[in-house]
C-alpha positions as CSV (number, residue, x, y, z in Angstrom):
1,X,-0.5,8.7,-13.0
2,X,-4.2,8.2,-11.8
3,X,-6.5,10.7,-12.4
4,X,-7.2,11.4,-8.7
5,X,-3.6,12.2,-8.3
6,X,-3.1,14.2,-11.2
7,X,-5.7,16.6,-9.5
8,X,-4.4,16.5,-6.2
9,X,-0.5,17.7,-7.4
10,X,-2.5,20.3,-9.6
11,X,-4.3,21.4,-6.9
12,X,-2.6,24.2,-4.1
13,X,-1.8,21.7,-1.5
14,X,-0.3,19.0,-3.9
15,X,2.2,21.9,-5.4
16,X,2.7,22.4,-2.0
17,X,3.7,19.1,-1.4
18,X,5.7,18.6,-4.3
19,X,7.6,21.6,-3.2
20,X,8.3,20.2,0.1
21,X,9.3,16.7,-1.3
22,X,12.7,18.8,-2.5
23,X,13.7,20.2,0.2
24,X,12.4,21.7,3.7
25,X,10.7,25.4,3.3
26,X,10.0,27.8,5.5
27,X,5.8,29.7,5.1
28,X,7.7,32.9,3.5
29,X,9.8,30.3,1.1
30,X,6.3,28.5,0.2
31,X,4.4,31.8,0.0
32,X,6.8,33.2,-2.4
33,X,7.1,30.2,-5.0
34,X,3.2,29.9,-5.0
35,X,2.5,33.4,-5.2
36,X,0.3,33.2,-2.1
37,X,0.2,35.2,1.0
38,X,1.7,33.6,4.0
39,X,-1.7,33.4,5.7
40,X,-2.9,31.2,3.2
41,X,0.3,28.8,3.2
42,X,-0.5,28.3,6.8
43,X,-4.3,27.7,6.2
44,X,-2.7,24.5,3.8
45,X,0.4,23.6,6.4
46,X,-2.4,23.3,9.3
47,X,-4.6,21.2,6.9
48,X,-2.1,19.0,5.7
49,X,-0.7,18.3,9.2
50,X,-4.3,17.4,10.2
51,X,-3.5,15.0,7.7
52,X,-0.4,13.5,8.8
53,X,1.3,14.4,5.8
54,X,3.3,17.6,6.5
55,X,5.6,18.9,9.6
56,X,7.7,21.0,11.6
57,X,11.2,19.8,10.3
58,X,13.2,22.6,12.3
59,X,14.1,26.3,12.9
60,X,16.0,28.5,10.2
61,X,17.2,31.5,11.8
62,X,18.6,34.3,9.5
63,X,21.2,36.6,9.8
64,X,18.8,39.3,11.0
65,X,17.4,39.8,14.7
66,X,13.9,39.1,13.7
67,X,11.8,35.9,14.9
68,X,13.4,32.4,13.5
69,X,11.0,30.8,10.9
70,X,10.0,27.2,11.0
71,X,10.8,24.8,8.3
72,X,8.4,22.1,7.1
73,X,8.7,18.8,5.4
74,X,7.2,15.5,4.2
75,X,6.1,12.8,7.0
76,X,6.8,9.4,5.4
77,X,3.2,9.2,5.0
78,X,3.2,11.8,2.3
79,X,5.4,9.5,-0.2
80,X,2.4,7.7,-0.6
81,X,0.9,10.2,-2.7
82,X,3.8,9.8,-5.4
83,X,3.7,7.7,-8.3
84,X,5.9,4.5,-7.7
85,X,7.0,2.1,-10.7
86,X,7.1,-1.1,-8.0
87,X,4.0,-2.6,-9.4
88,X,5.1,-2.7,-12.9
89,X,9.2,-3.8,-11.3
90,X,7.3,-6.5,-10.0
91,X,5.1,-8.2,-12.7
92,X,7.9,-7.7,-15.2
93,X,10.3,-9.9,-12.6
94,X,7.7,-12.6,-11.5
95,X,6.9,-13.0,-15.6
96,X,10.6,-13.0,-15.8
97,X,10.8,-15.6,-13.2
98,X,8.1,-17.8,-14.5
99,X,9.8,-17.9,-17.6
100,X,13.0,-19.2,-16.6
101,X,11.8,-21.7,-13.7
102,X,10.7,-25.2,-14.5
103,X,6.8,-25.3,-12.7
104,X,8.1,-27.1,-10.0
105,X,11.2,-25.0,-9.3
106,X,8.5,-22.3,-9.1
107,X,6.3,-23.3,-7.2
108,X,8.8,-24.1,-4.7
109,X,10.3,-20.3,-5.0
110,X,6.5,-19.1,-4.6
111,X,5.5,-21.2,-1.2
112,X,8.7,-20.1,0.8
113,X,8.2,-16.7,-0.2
114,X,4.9,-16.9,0.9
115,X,5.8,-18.5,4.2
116,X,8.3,-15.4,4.7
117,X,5.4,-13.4,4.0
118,X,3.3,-14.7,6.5
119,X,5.6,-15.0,9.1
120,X,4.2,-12.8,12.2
121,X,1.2,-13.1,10.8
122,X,0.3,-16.4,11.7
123,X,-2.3,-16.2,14.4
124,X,-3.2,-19.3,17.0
125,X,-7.2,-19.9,17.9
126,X,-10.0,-20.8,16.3
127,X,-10.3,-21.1,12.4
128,X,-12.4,-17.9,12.8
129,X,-9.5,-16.0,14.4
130,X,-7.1,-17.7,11.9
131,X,-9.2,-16.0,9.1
132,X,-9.6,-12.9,10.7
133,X,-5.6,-12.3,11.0
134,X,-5.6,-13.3,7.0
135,X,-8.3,-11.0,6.2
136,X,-6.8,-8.4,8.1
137,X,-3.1,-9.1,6.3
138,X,-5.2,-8.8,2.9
139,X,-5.7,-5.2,4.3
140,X,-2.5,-4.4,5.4
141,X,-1.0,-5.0,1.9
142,X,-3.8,-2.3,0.8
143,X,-6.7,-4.7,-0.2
144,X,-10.1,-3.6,1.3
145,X,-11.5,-7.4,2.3
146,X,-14.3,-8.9,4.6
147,X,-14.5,-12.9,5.8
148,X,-17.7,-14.6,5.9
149,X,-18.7,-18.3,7.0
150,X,-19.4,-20.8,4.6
151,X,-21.3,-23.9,4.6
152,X,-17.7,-25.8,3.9
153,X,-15.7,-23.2,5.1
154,X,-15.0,-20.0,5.1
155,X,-15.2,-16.9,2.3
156,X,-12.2,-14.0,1.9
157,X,-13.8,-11.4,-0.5
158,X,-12.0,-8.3,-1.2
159,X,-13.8,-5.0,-3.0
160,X,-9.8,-4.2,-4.4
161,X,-7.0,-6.5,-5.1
162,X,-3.9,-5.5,-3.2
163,X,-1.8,-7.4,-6.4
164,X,-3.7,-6.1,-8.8
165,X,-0.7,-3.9,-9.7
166,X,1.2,-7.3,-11.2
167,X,-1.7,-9.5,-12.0
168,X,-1.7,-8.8,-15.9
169,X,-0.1,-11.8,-17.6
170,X,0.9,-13.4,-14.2
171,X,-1.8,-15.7,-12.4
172,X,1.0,-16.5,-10.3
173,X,0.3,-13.2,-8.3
174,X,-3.3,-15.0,-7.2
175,X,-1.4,-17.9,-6.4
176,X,1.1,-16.1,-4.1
177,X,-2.3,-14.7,-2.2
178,X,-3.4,-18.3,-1.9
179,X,-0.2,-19.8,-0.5
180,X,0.1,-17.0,1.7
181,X,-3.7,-17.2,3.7
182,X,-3.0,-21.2,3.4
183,X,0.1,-20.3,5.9
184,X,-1.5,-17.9,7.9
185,X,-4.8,-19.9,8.5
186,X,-3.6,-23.7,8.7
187,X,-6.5,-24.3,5.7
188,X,-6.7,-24.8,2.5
189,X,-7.4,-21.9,0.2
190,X,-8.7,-21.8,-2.8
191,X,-8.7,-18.5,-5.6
192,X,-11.6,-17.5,-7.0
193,X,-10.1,-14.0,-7.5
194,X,-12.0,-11.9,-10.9
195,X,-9.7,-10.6,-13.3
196,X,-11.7,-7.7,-14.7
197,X,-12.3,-5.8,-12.6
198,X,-9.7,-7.1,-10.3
199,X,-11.6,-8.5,-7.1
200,X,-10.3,-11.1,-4.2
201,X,-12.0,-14.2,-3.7
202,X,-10.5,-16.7,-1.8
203,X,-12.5,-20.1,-0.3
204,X,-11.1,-21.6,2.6
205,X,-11.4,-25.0,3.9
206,X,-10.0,-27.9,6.4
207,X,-7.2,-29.8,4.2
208,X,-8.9,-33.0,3.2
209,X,-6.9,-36.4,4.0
């Protein structure tokens, strides 16, 4: 787990959150296993609803006549926050993969997964616009990247790798990344990606004849 998540589940609000990842709790339910009052529950419920990550699930009414209590829960948002073994499911497989494929077998395997990936991504215009809807896929698989013009081309560069959970031992992640902006864009792309620290870099150009 990374260190900035080990303090946020230590914290108030993350043991909050873990508690609402069991099960949906009412203030009184939450203020009772965290030995806080119920004011300051609220003070955390309000925050992380600000934050898209907790709210209103329903009403629990008791058996008594007094006011029925809200129950909170988890927005989909919120499972973010916990650790997931996907990246680690997912270099084992492609190394797996590799393994077992003849190259050309692979590659094959790797372009039509790429063109699945791209499809509805694939954007018409300019070779500008093309680039911008690649640049902005790099972002929606959680990369952080910018496009710039070229004097051949065009430059992706990306501050985080959105594969960098499967790169180690597999350069056919990078690979993947290039086949997919090739389909999104119409051009040829080209990794330059760095390996340590991991950081995108992808140059793009008309195929040649």
């Amino acid at each position: 787990m990374a260190a900035a998540t080990q303090r946020f589940f230590s914290s108030t609000r993350g043991r909050l959150v873990a508690l609402l990842r069991r099960t949906g709790r009412t203030v009184e339910e939450l203020a009772q296993a965290l030995d806080l009052t119920n004011n300051a529950v609220r003070a955390h419920l309000t925050s992380l609803e600000r934050d898209g990550l907790v709210r209103q699930e329903g009403v629990r009414r008791s058996g008594g006549i007094g006011k029925p209590a809200f129950t909170y829960g988890l927005t989909e948002e919120a499972e973010a926050l916990f650790p997931k073994a996907y990246g680690e499911l997912l270099r084992q497989l492609l190394s797996l993969v590799a393994e077992r494929l003849p190259p050309a077998e692979l590659e094959d395997l790797l372009a039509e997964l790429a063109r699945r990936l791209a499809e509805g991504h694939r954007a018409g215009g300019t070779p500008e616009q093309r680039v911008a809807a690649a640049t902005s896929f790099l972002g929606d698989l959680g990369g952080l990247a910018e496009w710039s013009v070229q004097e051949d081309g065009f430059r992706i560069s990306g501050c985080s790798c959105p594969l960098a959970a499967i790169l180690p031992g597999n350069p056919q992640a990078c690979h993947l990344a290039e086949l997919i902006l090739s389909e999104i864009t119409g051009l040829a792309a080209r990794e330059r990606c760095q390996k340590d620290p991991p950081r995108c870099e992808f140059e793009l150009a008309p195929h040649s004849n």
